[in-house]
C-alpha positions as CSV (number, residue, x, y, z in Angstrom):
1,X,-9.4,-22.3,-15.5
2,X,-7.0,-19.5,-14.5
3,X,-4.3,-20.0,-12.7
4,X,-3.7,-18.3,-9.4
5,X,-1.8,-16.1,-10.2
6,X,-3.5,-14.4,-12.6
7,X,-6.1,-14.3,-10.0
8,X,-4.3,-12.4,-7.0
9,X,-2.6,-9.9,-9.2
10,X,-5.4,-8.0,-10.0
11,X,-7.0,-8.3,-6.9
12,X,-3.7,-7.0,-5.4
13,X,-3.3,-3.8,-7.8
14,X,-6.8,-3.2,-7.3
15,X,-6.5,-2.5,-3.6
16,X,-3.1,-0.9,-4.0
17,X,-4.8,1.6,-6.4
18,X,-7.6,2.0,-4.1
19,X,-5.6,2.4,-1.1
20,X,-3.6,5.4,-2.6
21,X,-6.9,6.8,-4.1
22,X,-8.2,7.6,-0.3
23,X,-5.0,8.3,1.0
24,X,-4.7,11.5,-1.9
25,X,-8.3,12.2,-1.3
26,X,-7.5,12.8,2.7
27,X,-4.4,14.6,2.1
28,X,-6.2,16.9,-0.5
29,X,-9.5,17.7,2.0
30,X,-7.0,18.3,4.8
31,X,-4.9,20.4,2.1
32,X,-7.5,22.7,1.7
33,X,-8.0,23.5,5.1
34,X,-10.5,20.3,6.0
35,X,-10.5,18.5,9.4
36,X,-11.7,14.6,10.0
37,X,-14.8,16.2,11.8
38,X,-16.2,18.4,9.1
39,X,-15.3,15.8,6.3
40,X,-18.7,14.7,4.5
41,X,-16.7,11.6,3.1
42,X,-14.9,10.4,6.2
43,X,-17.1,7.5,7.2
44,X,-16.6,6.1,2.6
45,X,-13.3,7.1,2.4
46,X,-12.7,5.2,6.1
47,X,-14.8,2.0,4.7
48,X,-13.1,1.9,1.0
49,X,-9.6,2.4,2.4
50,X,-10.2,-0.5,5.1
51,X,-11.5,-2.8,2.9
52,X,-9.2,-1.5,-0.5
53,X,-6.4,-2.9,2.2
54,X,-8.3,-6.3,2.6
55,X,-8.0,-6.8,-0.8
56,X,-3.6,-5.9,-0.6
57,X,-3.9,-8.6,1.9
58,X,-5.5,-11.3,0.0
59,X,-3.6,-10.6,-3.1
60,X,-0.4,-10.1,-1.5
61,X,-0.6,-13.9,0.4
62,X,-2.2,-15.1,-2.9
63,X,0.6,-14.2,-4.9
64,X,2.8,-15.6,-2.1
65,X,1.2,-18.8,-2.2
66,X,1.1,-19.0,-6.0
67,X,4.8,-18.1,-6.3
68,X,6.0,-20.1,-3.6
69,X,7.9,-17.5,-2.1
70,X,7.3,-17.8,1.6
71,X,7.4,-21.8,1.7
72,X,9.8,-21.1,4.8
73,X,8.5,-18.5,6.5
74,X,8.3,-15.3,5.2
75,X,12.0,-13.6,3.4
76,X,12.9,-10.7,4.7
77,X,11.3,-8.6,1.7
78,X,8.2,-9.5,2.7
79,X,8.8,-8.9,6.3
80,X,9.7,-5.4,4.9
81,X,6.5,-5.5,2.7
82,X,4.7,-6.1,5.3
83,X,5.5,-3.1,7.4
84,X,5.4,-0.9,5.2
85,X,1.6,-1.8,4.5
86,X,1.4,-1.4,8.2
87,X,2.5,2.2,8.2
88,X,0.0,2.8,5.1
89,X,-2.8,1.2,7.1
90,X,-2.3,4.0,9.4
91,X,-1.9,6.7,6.9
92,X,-5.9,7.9,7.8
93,X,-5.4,8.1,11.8
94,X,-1.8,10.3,10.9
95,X,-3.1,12.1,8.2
96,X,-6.3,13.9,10.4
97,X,-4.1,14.1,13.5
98,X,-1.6,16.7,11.4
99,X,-3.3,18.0,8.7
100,X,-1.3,20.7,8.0
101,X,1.7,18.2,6.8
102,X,-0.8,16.9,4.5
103,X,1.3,17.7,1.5
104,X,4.1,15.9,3.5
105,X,2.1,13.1,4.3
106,X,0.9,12.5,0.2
107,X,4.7,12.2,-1.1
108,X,5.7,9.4,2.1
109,X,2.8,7.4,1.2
110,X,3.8,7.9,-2.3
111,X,7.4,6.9,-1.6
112,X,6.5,4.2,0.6
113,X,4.3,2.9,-2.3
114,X,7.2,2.8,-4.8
115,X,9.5,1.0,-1.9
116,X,7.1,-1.6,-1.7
117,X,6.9,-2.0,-5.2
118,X,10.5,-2.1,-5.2
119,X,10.4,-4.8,-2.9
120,X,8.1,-7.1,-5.0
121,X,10.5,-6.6,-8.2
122,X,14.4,-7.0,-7.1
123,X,13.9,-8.5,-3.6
124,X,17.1,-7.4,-2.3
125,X,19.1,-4.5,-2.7
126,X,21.6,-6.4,-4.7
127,X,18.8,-7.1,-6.9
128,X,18.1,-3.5,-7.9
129,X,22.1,-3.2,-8.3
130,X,22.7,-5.8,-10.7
131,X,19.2,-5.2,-12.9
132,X,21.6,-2.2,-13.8
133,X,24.7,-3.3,-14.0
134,X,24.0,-6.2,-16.3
């Protein structure tokens, strides 16, 4: 039997990879001059980006549970994890309402991807230091 782990990884990077996927696709259609009316893929890209964040969700508190990390209430990287999905759960609703910052909009999800990332790895901003100072 696999552990858990090994369970809510994937299931994690699949909806972060998802989750980026639809937020490219929107900025791209609104790029090229689209609005959310007019879009023939709003209502799949609306579904799969919905449920591609279930599936952060579940994988996310997986991994928490498997690790152990939040047998206290959640740390503070989390807490910052957390919002930051938040912000990427609304990145359809901003993207439609100011689709001419759609090339804006694709490198702060981006960024905000990498920061969560960030997050998962060093924990702390002392973390990231000292991975490069040892």
């Amino acid at each position: 039997m696999l552990p858990r782990y090994a369970i809510y990884y994937p299931i994690h990077f699949l909806g972060i990879f998802i989750t980026f996927m639809c937020i490219g696709a929107m900025c791209i259609y609104c790029k090229n001059g689209g609005v959310k009316d007019n879009n023939p893929s709003r209502k799949f890209l609306a579904i799969t980006h919905g449920i591609s964040l279930l599936l952060v969700m579940i994988g996310g508190m997986g991994l928490m549970k498997a690790t152990g990390a939040a047998v206290n209430g959640f740390p503070v990287w989390i807490n910052l994890k957390l919002v930051i999905w938040l912000i990427v759960g609304m990145s359809s609703m901003v993207i439609y309402k100011k689709p001419k910052l759609a090339t804006l909009w694709f490198f702060i999800y981006a960024s905000l991807g990498i920061l969560a990332g960030l997050t998962a790895k060093f924990k702390s901003f002392e973390g990231y230091l000292n991975y490069f100072n040892s």
